[in-house]
C-alpha positions as CSV (number, residue, x, y, z in Angstrom):
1,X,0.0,0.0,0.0
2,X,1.5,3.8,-0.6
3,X,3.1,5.3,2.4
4,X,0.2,8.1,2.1
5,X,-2.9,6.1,1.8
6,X,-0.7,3.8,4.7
7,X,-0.5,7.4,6.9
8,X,-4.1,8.0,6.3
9,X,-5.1,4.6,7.7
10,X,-3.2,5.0,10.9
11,X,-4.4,8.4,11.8
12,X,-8.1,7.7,11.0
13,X,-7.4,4.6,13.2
14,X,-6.4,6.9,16.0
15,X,-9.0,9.1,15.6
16,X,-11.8,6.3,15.4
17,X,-10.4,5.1,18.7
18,X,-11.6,7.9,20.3
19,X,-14.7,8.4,18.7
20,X,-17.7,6.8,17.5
21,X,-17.4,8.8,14.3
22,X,-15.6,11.2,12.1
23,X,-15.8,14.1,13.9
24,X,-17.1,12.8,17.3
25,X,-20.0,10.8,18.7
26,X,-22.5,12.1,16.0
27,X,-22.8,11.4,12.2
28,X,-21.9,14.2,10.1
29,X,-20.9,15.4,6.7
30,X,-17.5,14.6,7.7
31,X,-18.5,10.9,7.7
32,X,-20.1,11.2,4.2
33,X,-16.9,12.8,2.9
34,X,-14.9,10.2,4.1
35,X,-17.3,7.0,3.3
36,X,-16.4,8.6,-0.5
37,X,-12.6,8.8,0.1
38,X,-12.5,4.8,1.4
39,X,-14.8,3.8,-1.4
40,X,-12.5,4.8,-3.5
41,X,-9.7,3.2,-2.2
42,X,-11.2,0.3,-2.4
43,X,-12.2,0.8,-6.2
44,X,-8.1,1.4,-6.6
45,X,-7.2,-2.0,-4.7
46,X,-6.5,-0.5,-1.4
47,X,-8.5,-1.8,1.4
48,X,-8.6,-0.9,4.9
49,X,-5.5,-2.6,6.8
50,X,-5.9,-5.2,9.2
51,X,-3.9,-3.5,11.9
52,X,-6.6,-0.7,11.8
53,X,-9.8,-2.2,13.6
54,X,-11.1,1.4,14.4
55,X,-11.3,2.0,10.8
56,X,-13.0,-1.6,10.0
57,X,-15.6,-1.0,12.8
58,X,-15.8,2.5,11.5
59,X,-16.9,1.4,8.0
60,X,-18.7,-1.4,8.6
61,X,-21.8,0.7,10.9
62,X,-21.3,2.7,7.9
63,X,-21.8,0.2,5.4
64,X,-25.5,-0.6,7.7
65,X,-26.9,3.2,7.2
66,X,-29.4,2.9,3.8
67,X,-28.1,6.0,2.6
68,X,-24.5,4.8,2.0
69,X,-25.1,1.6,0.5
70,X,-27.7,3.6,-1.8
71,X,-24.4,5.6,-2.8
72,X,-22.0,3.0,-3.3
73,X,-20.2,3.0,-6.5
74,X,-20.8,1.0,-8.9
75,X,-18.6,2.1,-11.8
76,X,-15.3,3.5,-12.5
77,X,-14.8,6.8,-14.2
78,X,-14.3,5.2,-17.8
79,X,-17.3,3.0,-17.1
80,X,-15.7,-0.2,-15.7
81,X,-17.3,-1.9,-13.7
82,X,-16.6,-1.9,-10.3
83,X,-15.1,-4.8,-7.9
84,X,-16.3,-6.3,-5.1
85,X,-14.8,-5.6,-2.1
């Protein structure tokens, strides 16, 4: 995985360990805004690293709201289909 997208992991692990959500205890556009940056991680091959639970548990209660699974990709820019995660 690039060192960035690695850096990003850990601190969003930290933070996660602290709180329930993004930007604290409460859903917010922050959460949206980041739902969309994972996402598309995971359409480039990089998934959420195993020695970052915070994030897993993080984006799995995500993955239960309606709204976010109603926005999950389903195709890359040029069309592509996308790939399971």
């Amino acid at each position: 995985m690039p060192t960035r997208v690695a850096r990003f992991h850990k601190k969003f692990n930290e933070q996660l360990s602290r709180n329930k959500f993004v930007a604290g205890n409460k859903f917010s556009v922050a959460d949206i805004t980041t739902i969309t940056v994972v996402d598309f991680g995971h359409a480039l091959q990089m998934q959420i690293p195993g020695d970052c639970p915070d994030v897993k548990r993080w984006y799995d209660e995500m993955q239960k709201r309606e709204s976010v699974r109603k926005s999950l990709p389903t195709h890359m820019p040029d069309g592509s289909p996308m790939r399971a995660v």
